[in-house]
C-alpha positions as CSV (number, residue, x, y, z in Angstrom):
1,X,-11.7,11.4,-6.4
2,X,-10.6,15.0,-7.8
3,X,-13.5,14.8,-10.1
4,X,-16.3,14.2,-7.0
5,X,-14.7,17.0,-5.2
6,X,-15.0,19.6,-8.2
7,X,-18.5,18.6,-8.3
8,X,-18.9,18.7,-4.8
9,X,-17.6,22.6,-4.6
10,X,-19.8,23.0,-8.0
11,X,-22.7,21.8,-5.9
12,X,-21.7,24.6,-3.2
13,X,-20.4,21.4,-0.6
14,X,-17.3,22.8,1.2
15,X,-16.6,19.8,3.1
16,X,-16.2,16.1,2.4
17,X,-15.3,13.0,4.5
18,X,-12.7,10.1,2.7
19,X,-12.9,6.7,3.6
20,X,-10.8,4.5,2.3
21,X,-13.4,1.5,2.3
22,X,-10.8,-1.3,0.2
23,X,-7.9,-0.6,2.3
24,X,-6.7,-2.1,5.3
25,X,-3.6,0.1,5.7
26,X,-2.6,3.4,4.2
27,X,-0.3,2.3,1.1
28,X,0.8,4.4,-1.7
29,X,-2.8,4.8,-3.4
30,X,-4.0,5.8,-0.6
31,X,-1.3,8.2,1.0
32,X,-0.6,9.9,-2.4
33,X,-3.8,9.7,-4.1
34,X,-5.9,11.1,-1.0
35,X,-3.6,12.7,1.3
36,X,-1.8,14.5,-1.1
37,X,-3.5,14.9,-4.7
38,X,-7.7,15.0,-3.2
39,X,-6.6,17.6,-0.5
40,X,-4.9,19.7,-2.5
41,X,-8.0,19.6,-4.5
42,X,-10.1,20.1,-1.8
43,X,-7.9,22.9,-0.8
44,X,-7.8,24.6,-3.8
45,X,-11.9,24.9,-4.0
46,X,-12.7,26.1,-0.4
47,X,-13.7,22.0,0.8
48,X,-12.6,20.8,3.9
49,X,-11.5,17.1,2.9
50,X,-11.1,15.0,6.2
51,X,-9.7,11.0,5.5
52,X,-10.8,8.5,8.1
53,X,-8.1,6.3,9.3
54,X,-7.1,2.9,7.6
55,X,-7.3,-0.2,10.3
56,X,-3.2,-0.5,9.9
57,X,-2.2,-2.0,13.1
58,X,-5.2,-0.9,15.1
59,X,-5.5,-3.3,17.8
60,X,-8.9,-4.4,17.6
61,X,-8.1,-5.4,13.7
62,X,-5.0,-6.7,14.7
63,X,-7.1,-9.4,17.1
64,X,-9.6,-10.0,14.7
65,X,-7.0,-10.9,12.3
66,X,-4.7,-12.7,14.2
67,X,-7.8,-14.9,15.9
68,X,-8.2,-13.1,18.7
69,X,-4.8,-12.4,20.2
70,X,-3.3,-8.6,19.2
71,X,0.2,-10.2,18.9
72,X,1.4,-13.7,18.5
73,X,3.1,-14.7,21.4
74,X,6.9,-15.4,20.7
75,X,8.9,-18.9,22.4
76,X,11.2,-18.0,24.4
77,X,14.9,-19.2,25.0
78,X,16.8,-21.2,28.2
79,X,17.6,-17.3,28.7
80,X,14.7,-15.6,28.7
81,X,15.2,-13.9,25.5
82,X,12.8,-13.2,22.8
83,X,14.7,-14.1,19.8
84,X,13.8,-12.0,16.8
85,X,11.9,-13.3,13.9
86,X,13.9,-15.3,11.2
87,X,10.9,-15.5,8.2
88,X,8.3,-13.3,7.4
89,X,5.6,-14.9,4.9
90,X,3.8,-12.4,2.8
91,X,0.3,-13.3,1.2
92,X,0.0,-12.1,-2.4
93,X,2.2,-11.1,-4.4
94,X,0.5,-7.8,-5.8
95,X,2.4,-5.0,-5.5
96,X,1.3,-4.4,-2.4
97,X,2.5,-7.6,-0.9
98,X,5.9,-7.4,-3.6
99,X,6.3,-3.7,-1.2
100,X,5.6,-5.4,2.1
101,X,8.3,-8.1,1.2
102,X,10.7,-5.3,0.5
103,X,10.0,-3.5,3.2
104,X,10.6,-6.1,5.7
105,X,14.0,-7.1,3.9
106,X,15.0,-3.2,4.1
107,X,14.3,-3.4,8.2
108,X,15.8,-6.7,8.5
109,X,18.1,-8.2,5.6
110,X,18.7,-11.2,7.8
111,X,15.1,-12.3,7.9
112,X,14.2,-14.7,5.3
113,X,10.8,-13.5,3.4
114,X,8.6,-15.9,1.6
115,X,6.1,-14.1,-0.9
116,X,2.9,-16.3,-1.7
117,X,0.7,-15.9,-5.0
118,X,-1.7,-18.2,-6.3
119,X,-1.0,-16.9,-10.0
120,X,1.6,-18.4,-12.1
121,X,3.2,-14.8,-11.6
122,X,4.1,-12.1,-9.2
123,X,2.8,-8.6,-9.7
124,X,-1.4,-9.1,-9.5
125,X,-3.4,-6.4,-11.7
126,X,0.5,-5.0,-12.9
127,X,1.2,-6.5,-15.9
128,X,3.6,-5.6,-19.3
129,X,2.2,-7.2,-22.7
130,X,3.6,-7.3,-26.1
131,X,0.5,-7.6,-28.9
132,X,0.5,-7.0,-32.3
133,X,4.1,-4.7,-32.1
134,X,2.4,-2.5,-29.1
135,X,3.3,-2.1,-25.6
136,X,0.5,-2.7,-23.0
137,X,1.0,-1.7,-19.6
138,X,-1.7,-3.4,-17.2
139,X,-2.8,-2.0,-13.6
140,X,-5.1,-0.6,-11.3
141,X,-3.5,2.7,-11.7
142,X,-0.8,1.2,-14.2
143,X,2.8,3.6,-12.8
144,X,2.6,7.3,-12.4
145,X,6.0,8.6,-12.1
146,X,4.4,11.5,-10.4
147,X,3.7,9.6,-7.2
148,X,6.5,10.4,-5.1
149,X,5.8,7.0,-2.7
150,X,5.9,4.9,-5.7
151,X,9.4,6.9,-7.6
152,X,10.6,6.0,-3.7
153,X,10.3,2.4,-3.9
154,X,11.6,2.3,-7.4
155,X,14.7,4.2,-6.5
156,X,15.1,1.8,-3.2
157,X,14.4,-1.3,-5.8
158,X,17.2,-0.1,-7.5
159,X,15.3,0.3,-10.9
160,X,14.8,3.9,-11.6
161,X,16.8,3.7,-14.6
162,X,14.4,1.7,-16.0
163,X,11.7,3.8,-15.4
């Protein structure tokens, strides 16, 4: 992204429009990676970098993708009360759904999360491999340290010493 808008501003452009067209919800990629490192870019070069919104809990996408109702409606008891959620299930477990799953266990450690992959490992496109006495780290964007979103998580993980 930093590289199109240095040529943009080499091109004498001096404003730009982000959309974040393989994201449904603004995640560490797209927080980091646009909000922070592209407009400081931008910035830097005279562009005026504007991001469009993600879906996130929009509700139009939110009826779409819950068929048509924008929340789920919740039983209620012989009191009237709306008890609260007892299992979460997460689909995929990237590292987006691996952060979603944590999340939800931060917000509410007595809610039971189920994580669901169709690989024979967690993870997705993140991946560590041992070849031929090297070291291969596997990912989208493999691990920046420099991401201050994805240091966060780590450090909330509990595995920044092994970082």
């Amino acid at each position: 992204m930093n590289d199109v808008i240095r040529a943009l501003a080499a091109r004498g452009g001096r404003e730009v429009i982000v959309v974040p067209i393989g994201f449904v919800c603004d995640h560490v990629e797209v927080r980091y990676d646009l909000d922070v490192e592209a407009r400081a870019t931008a910035e830097s070069l005279g562009v005026r970098l504007v991001r469009a919104e993600t879906a996130n809990d929009h509700p139009a996408f939110a009826r779409h993708a819950g068929g048509g109702r924008a929340r789920p409606r919740r039983r209620r008891g012989l009191d009237g009360a709306v008890p609260a959620p007892r299992e979460i299930v997460v689909v995929g477990g990237g590292i987006a759904g691996l952060a979603a799953a944590q999340r939800v266990r931060e917000r509410d450690p007595a809610c039971r999360v189920v994580v669901l992959e169709a690989d024979h490992r967690l993870g997705g496109s993140i991946a560590t491999e041992r070849a031929q006495g090297f070291l291969i780290e596997h990912g989208a964007d493999s691990f920046l340290t420099e991401k201050p979103w994805a240091m966060d998580l780590v450090r909330r993980l509990g595995l920044d010493d092994r970082v």
